[in-house]
Structure formats: C-alpha cells, structure tokens
C-alpha positions in Angstrom: -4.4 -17.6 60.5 -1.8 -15.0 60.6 -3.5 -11.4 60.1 -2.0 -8.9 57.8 -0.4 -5.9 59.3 2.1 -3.6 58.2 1.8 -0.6 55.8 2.9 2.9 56.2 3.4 1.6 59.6 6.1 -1.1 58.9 8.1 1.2 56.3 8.5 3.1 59.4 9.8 0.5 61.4 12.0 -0.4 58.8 13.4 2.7 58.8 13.8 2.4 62.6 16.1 -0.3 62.4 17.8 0.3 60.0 18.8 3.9 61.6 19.7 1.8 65.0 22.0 -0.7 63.0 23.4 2.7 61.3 24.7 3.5 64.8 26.3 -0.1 65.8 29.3 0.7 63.5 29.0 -3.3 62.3 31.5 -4.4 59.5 30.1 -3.7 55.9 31.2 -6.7 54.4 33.6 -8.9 52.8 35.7 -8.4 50.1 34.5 -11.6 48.9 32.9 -14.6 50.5 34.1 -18.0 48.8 32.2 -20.4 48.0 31.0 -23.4 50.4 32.4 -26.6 49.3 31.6 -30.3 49.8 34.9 -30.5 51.4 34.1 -28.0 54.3 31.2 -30.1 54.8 32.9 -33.6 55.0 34.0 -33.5 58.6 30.5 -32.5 60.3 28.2 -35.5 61.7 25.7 -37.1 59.4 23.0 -35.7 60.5 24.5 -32.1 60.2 25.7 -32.3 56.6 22.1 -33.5 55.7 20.9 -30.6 56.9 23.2 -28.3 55.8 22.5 -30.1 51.7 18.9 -29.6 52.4 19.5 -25.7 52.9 21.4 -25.4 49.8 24.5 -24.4 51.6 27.1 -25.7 49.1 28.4 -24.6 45.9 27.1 -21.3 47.2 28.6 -18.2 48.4 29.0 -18.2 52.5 26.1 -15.7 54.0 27.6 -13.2 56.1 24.3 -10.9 57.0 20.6 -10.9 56.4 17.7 -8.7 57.0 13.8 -10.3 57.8 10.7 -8.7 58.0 7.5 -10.9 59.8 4.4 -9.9 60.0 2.0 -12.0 62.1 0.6 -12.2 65.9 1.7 -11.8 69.2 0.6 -12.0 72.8 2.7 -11.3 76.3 1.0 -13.7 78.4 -0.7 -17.3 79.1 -4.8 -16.4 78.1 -4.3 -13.6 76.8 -5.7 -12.5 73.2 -3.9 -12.3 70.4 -2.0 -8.9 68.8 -1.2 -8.2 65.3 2.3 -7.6 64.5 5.1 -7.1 62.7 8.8 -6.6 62.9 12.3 -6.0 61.1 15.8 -7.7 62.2 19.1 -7.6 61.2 22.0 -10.4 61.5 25.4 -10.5 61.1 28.1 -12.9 61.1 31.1 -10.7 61.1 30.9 -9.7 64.4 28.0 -11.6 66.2 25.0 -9.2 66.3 21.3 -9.5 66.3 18.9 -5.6 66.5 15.2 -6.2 66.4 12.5 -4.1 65.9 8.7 -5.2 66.4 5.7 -3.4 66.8 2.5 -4.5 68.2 -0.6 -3.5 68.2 -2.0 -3.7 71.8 -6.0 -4.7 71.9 -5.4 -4.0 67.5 -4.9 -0.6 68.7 -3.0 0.7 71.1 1.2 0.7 69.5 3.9 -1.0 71.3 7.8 -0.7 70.1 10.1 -2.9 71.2 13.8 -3.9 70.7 16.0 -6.7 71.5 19.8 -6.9 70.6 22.5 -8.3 70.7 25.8 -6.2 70.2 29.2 -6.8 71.9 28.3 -9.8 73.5 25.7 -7.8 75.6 21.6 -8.6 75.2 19.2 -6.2 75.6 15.3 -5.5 75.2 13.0 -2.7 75.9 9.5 -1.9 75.1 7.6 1.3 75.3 3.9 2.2 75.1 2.9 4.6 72.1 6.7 4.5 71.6 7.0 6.8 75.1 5.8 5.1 78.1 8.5 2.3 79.1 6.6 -0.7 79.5 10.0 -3.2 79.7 13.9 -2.5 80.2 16.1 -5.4 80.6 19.6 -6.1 80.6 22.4 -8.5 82.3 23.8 -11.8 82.1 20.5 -13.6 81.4 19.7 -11.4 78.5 23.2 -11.7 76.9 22.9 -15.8 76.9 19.3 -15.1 75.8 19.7 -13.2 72.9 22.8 -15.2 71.8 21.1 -18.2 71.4 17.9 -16.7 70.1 20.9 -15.1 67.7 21.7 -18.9 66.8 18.1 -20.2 66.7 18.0 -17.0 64.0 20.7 -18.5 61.3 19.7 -22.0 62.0 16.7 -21.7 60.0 17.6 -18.2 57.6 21.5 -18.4 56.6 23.2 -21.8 58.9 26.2 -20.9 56.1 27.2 -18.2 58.3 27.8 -20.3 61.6 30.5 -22.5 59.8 32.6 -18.9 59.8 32.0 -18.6 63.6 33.3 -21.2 66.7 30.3 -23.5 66.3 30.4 -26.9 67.7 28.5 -30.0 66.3 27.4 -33.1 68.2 24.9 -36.0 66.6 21.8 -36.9 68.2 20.6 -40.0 66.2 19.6 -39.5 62.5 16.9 -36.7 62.9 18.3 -34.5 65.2 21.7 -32.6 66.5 23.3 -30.3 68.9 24.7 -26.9 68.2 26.9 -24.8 70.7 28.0 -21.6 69.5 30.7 -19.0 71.9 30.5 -15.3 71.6 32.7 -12.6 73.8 33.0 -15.4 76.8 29.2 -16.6 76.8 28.3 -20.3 75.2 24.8 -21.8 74.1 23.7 -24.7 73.0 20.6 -25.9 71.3 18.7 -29.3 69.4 17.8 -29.2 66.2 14.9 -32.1 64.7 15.0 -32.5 61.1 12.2 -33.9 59.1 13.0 -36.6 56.5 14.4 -34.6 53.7 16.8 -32.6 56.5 14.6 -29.9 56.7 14.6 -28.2 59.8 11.4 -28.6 62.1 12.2 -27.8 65.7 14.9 -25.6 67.5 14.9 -26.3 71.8 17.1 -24.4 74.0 17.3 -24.5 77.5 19.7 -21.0 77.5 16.8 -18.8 77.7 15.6 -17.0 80.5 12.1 -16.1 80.4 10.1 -13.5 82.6 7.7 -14.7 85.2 6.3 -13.0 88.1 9.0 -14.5 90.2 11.4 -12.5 88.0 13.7 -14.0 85.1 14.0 -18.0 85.3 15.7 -20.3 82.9 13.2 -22.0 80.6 12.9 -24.4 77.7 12.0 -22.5 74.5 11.2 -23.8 71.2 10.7 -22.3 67.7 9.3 -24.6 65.4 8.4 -24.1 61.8 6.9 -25.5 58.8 5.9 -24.8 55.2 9.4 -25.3 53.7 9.2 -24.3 50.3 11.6 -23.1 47.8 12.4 -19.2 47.5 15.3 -17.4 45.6 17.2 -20.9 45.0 16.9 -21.8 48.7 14.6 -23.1 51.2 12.3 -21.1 53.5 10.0 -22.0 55.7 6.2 -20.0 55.3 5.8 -19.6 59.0 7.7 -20.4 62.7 6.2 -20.4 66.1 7.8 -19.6 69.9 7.1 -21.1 72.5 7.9 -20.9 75.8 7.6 -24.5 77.9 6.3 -23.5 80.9 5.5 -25.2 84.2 2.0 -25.3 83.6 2.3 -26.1 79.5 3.4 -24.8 76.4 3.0 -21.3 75.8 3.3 -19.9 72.1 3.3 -16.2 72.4 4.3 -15.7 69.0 3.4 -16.8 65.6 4.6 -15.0 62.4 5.0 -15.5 58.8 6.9 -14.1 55.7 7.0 -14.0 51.9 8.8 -13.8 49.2 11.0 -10.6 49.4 10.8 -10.5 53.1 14.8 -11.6 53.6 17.3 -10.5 52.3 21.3 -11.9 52.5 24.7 -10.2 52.4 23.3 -6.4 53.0 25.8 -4.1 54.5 24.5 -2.1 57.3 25.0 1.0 55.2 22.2 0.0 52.4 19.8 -0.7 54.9 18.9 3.0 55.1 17.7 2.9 51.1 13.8 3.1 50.9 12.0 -0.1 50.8 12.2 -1.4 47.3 15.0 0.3 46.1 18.1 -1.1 44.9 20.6 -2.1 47.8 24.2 -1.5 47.2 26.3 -5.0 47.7 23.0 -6.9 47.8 23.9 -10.5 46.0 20.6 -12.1 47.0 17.1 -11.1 48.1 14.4 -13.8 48.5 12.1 -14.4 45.7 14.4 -13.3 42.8 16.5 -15.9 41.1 
C-alpha cells in the first residue's frame, strides 16, 4: 500500500519547482499544436501504432509539456525500510527538459530534498538533509545519459505524443513489445517497451542508466513498470509505477508511487506553473480528471 503524504508540505514543493523551472528560461509554448492524425501514425511498426491508439494519441492535439505530482514510498538502499514521499516534475518537449523535485521523509521524519534534471543536455541530481546538509551531488556524462532516458521512460507512459515532435527512432520487437531510441544535444538512449494485450504499456527496460553502488556509478538494467490503467481526462493513466533497479544480486525497487485524478497536467507553460495549486492556469488545455 502506498501511504499518504503531502499537505502543506507538498504545496511547498510545488512551489519549489515550479520557481526552479521559472529560472530554466524553457519555451512557453506553441502557437498552436495540430492535431495527431492517422496518417502520422501509418509509417511506425505494428506494434508501435497499437500503442500509440491505446494512449489516445490521434485525433488529439500533440502534447508539448506536462506537470506530475506522486505521492508514494521510497527507500535508498537494498533492506532498507521504506520512506513516505512525494514529488513534483516538469517535462517539456520543446527543448528536451526534465526538473524534479521529491521529498522524503527519512525514518517518517527526518526531510530530505532532492532534484534531478535534465536541462541542455546536461543531468544532474542532488539531495540535501533538512534541505541543508548535502547528502548527494552528481553530475557528468553518466548523469546526462541517465536522466535522458529516465526523460524518455517519463513520456512513454504520460504524453508518448510529444516524442513523435522529437528524433525518436522505432524498431519492432515481436507483437508485444518495441524499441525506442531518442538523441538529445549529442547523447542517444534506447529502451524496450512490453505492451499488454489492449497496447497498454506494462514495462519500460533500459540499460542507459547508471546506478550508484559502493564501487561508484555502474551501468545497470532499470525498469519501471506500471499497472492500473484506467481512463482519466479522455486518456489513459496508469494508478501506480514501480523502479527498479536489476542489480547483481536481484531486483531492487526503491521506488513505488501513485497518482490521482488532477495529479497531471498537459500543455502548461513554465510561466503558469507559479499560480497556487488549484487555480486557474493560463494556456492550460488539459488537466487530468476534467473532461
């Protein structure tokens, strides 16, 4: 079960975020996204344009951004108990970005902030006791393929309309499954995707993640599977997703969250993040559970 945590506490994180995209200078939109059409589906493999139906992708508007909130557990290590979380992101398609915000709640009470990014082609992540003691400061090639494809894993399952705007390669695997290779500012990453029988989206494995053992930062298999599609503001969402790191002595899931209705929300400039939680977001043209 996935524990409740937020409040007072996640408006502020919120807020947070949304400051630190404020700063990124990202684009604030299109003038106008078209529509997706059948068409710009017809030349992707099978299994692909399956997908892509089951997401509701065409005869829709293209997404461009979005904004997530989870709320949910989280744990740093193999045996170690779990943490109550929760955390805010932002996406964008315009120019490839990812900024996200999570806070746990060390032992349920001791804070740790954290932020990963991706901005420029350039990952980073940091962490920081009581939002003051530096606990985690990382950066470098391993970090920029990292948090591209965790960037990729991200619109796979929330808004896969925006990676037909963005050089995105599609490859096959037999009925259920397919390969995805996206480029961004000279770096490339590829992942599989495993579909269920209606084309819903059940599994995302990379192996262009690095992940950080005691020997330092190693490239390892990472998963994020989900479940509990169900249908939310005219599209599909899944209830909750998993990651998982596939380590050398087993699987290690070090993070299990979960979302609701109102928890995303598509095509947000950066500059109406800033409005208070609730309010009405300039250039909004979607937010999940509202038809």
């Amino acid at each position: 079960m996935v524990p409740a945590f937020g409040g007072q506490g996640s408006e502020r994180l919120r807020r947070a975020m949304a400051a630190d995209v404020a700063r990124q200078g990202l684009p604030e939109g299109p003038a106008a996204a078209g529509l997706v059409s059948e068409a710009d589906l017809a030349g992707l493999p099978a299994p692909v344009r399956r997908y892509l139906r089951y997401m509701g992708v065409a005869d829709r508007p293209a997404d461009w951004s979005f904004q997530a909130h989870f709320a949910g557990r989280f744990r740093l290590r193999p045996g170690q108990r779990w943490n109550p979380c929760h955390s805010w992101q932002y996406n964008c398609g315009l120019q490839v970005a990812r900024v996200f915000h999570i806070r746990l709640a060390m032992g349920g009470v001791v804070p740790v902030l954290a932020r990963d990014a991706y901005l420029r082609g350039r990952g980073s992540m940091r962490g920081a006791l009581l939002g003051l003691l530096p606990v985690a400061d990382a950066s470098g090639p391993e970090l920029d393929v990292s948090e591209l494809v965790t960037y990729l894993s991200d619109a796979i399952i929330f808004a896969p309309s925006m990676l037909l705007a963005l050089p995105v390669t599609w490859q096959a695997d037999d009925d259920r499954s397919f390969g995805v290779t996206l480029e961004d500012a000279g770096h490339q990453v590829s992942a599989q995707v495993f579909l269920d029988e209606d084309g819903a989206p059940v599994d995302f494995s990379t192996e262009d993640r690095y992940a950080a053992l005691p020997g330092g930062l190693v490239r390892t298999r990472w998963s994020t599977p989900g479940g509990g599609w169900r249908p939310v503001g005219g599209r599909p969402l899944p209830a909750r997703g998993q990651a998982i790191w596939h380590l050398p002595d087993g699987p290690f899931c070090y993070a299990d969250l979960a979302f609701g209705p109102g928890d995303l929300t598509w095509n947000l400039p950066p500059g109406a993040l800033t409005c208070p939680a609730g309010a009405p977001r300039p250039g909004t043209r979607e937010r999940a559970g509202t038809t």
